[in-house]
Every structure is written in C-alpha cells, then in structure tokens.
C-alpha positions, 0 to 999 in steps of 0.5 A: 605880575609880581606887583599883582601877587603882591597885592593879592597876598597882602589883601588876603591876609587882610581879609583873613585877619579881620575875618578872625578878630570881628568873628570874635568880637561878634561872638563876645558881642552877642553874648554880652547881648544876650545878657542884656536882653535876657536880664531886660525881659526877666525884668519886664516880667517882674513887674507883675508881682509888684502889686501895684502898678510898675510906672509909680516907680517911675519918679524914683528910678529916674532920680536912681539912674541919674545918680548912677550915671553921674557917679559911676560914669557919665557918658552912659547918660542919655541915648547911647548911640549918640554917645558912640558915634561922638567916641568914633568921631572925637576919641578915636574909638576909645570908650571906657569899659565903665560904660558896659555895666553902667549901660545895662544897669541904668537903661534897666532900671530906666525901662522896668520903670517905664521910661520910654526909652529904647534898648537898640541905643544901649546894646551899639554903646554896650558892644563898642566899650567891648570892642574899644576894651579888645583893642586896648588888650591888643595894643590897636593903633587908632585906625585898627581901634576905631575899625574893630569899634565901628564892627562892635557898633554894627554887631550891637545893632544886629544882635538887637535889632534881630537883624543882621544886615541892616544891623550892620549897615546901620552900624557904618551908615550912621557914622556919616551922612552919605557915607557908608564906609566901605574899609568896614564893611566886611568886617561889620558884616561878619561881626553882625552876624556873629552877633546875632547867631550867638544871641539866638544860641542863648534863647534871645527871640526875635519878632518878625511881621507878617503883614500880609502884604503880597503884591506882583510888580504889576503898575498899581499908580494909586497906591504909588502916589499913596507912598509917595504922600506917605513918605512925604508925611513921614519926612515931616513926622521924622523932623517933628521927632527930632525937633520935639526931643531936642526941644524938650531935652533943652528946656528941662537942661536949662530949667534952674532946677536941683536935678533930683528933684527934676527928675522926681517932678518929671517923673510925677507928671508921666505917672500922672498921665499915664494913670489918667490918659493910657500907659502905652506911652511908657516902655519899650511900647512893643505891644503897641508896635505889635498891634500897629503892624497886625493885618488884622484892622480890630488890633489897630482900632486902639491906636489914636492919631496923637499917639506918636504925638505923645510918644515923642514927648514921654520919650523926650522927658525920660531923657531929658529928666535922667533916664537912660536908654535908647531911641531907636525902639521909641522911633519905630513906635513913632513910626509904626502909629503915625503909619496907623493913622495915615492909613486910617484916612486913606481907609485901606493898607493900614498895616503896611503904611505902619510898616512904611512908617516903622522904617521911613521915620528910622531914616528920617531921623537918623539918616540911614535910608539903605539900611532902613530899606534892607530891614523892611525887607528883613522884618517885612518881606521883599515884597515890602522892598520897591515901596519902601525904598520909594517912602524911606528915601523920601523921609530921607531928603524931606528931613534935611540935614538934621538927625536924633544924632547931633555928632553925625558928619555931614558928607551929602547935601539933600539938595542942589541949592544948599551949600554946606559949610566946613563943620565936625558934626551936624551940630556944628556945621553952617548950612545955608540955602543959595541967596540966587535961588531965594530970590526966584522963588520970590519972583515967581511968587510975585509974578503968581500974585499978579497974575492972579489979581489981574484975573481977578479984576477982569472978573469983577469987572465983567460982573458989573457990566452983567 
C-alpha cells in the first residue's frame, strides 16, 4: 500500500510539474508564433505596392539570405525541422538562441520574395531554440532539456499548423520512425495547445476545408479500391519528393560554383520560369491549395498534372540555392495537385483525392501516418477519417525508409523481408532486402516464363496444324 501512495504521489507531482512548465512554454511559444505569422502575412501583403512584380527579387534575396544565415548563424540554413530533429538527436536539445531571429528574418525574406519554401518548418526550429533557451535559464539536465525541446517542437507544429493535435503528435512522431514517445506526450500535447489558444489570442486565423464530403459507413467497394490506388500513387508521389529534393539540393551543393553568384543564377532561372510559364510555383502556394480542395470542380480546372511535378523542383532549388524555409507547406502543395490530378482520371471526388493527398504525401515524406490521419480529420472532418487512414498508411509503407528528413531514427521495418542495420539516422544506417526472398522472386519469375513460352508453342503449333 505504502510502495502504492508512493508511486502515485511521485507521478502526481510529475504530472503536475510538466503540467505548469509546457503550459508555459506553449504560451511563449504561441507568441512568439503569432509574430512570426503576423509579421509573414504583413509581408505578403506588401508585395502589391512594389510596382512590379514581387518574384524579380527573387535572385537578390536568396543571395541575402544566404549571407545572413552564414554570418549570423548557420544552423537556420535550409528546413528547419531537419535542423531540430538532429539537435534532439545529437546535441541534447541544445540550440542556439541565434537560431529565432535569424529563422524568422531569413525564411521572410525568403518567402516574400518567392522562394518556395514552407513556414511550418521554421516555427518547430523557432519554438525548440525557445524552449532549449528556457531550459538553459532553468539549469535542465539533458533528459528534462530535451523533453521541454520535443514540447517547444510540437508547440510550433500546432500554433502553424492550426492544428493541435496532430501539431503535437507530429512533434514526437517525427523524431523517430515507429516511435512515438509516450514520456512526452502529455506534455506536447498541453503545450500544442497552449500554442495555438495563445496565437488565435492574437489574431493569427487559420484555414479550414469543407469539402463537402459526408459519407455514411455503408460498404462503397469502388470507391475503397479507389483509395487504395490512391494511396499507392501517393507512396510513389511521396518517394519522388524526396528523391527530387535531395537530388537537386546535391547537384547544386557540389556545382564548383561562388555561392552568391549561384544563388543569383538560381534565383534567374525561376524568375524566368515564372514570367513565362505561371508563378504558382512560388511561395507558400496556398491559394493553389485553396483551390485544389475547393468542391467546387471550376476552382481546380487551373491545376495542371505536372504542377506537383514542378512544385518539387521550384522548392528543391530555393533550398538548394540559399533559401531558408519550411517544406511541410510545399508538401501539402505536392499533395494536394497530385491529389487533383488522380481525381481528374478517375473523373469524380477530385476534392477528396486532393485532401487524400494533402495528408498522405505528408506521411509518405516525413513518416507520420498517425498524425496525418488525425489532421484530416482536424482540417477535413471525421468523415475524412476511414479513407484516410486507409491512403495515409499506404503512402507510409510504399515510401520505405526514406524521408524529407535525413536525422530521423529508424525504429520500424516496413516490411518482413528487410533487415535494418545499426545506424544513427536514416542517412547513415544499412538496409538491406533478405538475399533468400530475392532469389524466390526470381524463381517464380522464371517458373512464369516458362510456362508462359511453353503456352506459346503450344498455340503456334496448334496454328499450323489449322
């Protein structure tokens, strides 16, 4: 009975402690949110009285960005989510508090320019340097420094996401392949909350889609083989994501260049693509979104199938040139017009395979099925929540162990026939498909030509004797 009291007072406090410091830290969190959003859409809203159009900045903020991240502090560089999820891993939480003006200054300028790049990304590394800054005050040792860092992450994803539940579970998903991290999740989930109660508190709105999708559970077999070619086509979408963004990133890394003038070229090129082609590919692209998950079917008749196609590749070079941002937004763009474009060939519920694919090709890409199922529903509605899970778990497994972000652990193998190796992150470790497995595919391979050239005889030689 003693040992019992025991426990339970010892959880209570515990409970109670993390109760008052990720309240906290959400709060400062969501603030600090709320500036970075506001002062984003002031800058959005600026670009009108340029007199010209806002991309032909483009070449000169990306070489401005460059500088300030290289000068000031170069962990802001790239996606910030990356940045933090290797901090957590390698670092113990610790992030420099640099890291929270240099953020928000460089993915600004980055996005009122037109990089395509994201802000999610930017409010998780925004909201962990806040919460690595706390525990530093508080003297934390490393275990208490990384828990109130994974809550600063979560608290970011909500307040941005303008979801906060699948904010904070993305938070602790995304840390680990497999793994959600159930020491924090009380605490993620309070400070995600927090978060986003405190940047609704100063006027940051949220967008949230009806798309007018209200199905009973009665058994509809097409339209569940529908989702699961779906899912199918967005695992692959998903891989081609990643591959493209770490191709185009490599090529320009090691492209013997001076990195100003790189940035100015690439920085050329997209303007000049934009003039020409379209400047949807530019920005945060949420007005594209918009459309992609409008009902109405005359909103996505402007959505052309290689838009994700090209979305990919704009967001690829802004990153790869010196922009700094986010690519969560660019994935939900991805998503949402391949999802447009799947429903344009099956001719029917384009609006929902765009919403199928604004949360699938999020758990393709960064591994975070459960959090993609509850923002469906979160954005979508609950109807949304069989369907999705059924395309967002597919997009999970046919992705494989690869993701947007190179630091996450591995801690699940997709399938029964693939061993993992020891490794730190997906970068680094071995994985390797099981030898025995190979050989019967090939077996049966063989045993299907065979058969398949023995039947053809036959019917050549029953041809001739006619």
């Amino acid at each position: 009975m003693r040992k019992h009291v025991a426990e339970q007072t010892v959880i209570f406090f515990s409970v109670t402690k993390w109760l008052i410091l990720s309240s906290a830290v959400g709060i400062m969190i969501g603030a600090l949110m709320s500036l970075f959003l506001n002062i984003l859409k002031n800058a959005e809203e600026l670009r009108g009285d340029l007199g010209f159009s806002y991309y032909f900045l483009l070449p000169f903020a990306l070489m401005l960005t460059l500088w300030i991240v290289r000068t000031f502090d170069k962990s802001a560089t790239g996606h910030g989510t990356e940045k933090v999820i290797e901090a957590v891993h390698k670092r113990e939480g610790k992030i420099n508090i640099t890291v929270i003006p240099v953020k928000l200054v460089a993915t600004v300028i980055t996005i009122f320019a037109g990089g395509s790049v994201g802000k999610e990304g930017p409010g998780a590394q925004i909201g962990a340097g806040a919460a690595s800054f706390a525990a530093s005050i508080l003297n934390f040792d490393a275990k208490d420094r990384k828990k109130l860092v994974i809550c600063g992450i979560s608290a970011g994803f909500a307040s941005v996401f303008g979801t906060p539940i699948a904010g904070a579970i993305f938070g602790i998903e995304v840390l680990i392949i497999g793994v959600i991290m159930y020491d924090v999740l009380l605490p993620s989930f309070i400070a995600g909350f927090a978060a986003f109660t405190t940047a609704q508190f100063f006027g940051v709105d949220y967008t949230y889609y009806d798309i007018h999708f209200y199905k009973t559970l009665d058994l509809d077999l097409l339209l569940i083989g529908q989702v699961v070619v779906a899912g199918i086509f967005f695992g692959i979408v998903s891989d081609a994501m990643i591959t493209g963004l770490s191709k185009i990133e490599k090529f320009l890394k090691n492209f013997n260049y001076n990195l100003y003038l790189k940035a100015f070229v690439v920085g050329l090129c997209m303007v000049i693509v934009s003039f020409f082609l379209s400047d949807k590919y530019l920005g945060l692209g949420l007005g594209v979104i918009e459309d992609a998950l409008d009902p109405n079917a005359f909103f996505s008749e402007d959505i052309s199938w290689y838009d994700f196609i090209m979305k990919i590749i704009f967001t690829g070079l802004t990153l790869g040139a010196g922009g700094s941002g986010g690519v969560v937004t660019p994935i939900f763009y991805v998503g949402a017009t391949s999802g447009v474009a799947f429903g344009h060939i099956l001719g029917d519920n384009v609006a929902l395979f765009a919403a199928l694919g604004f949360v699938s090709v999020l758990a393709g890409t960064t591994n975070s099925p459960i959090a993609s199922i509850i923002m469906a529903v979160e954005l979508f509605g609950v109807e949304m929540a069989h369907y999705a899970g059924l395309s967002v778990v597919i997009a999970f497994l046919i992705t494989g162990h690869r993701s947007v972000f190179a630091s996450q652990k591995i801690a699940l193998t997709k399938a029964e026939n693939i061993d993992i190796g020891e490794g730190s992150d997906i970068e680094h470790t071995p994985i390797s498909v099981n030898t025995e497995d190979i050989e019967k595919i090939k077996n049966i391979r063989s045993k299907l030509r065979y058969k398949r050239l023995k039947w053809q005889v036959k019917n050549f030689k029953s041809d001739k004797r006619l």
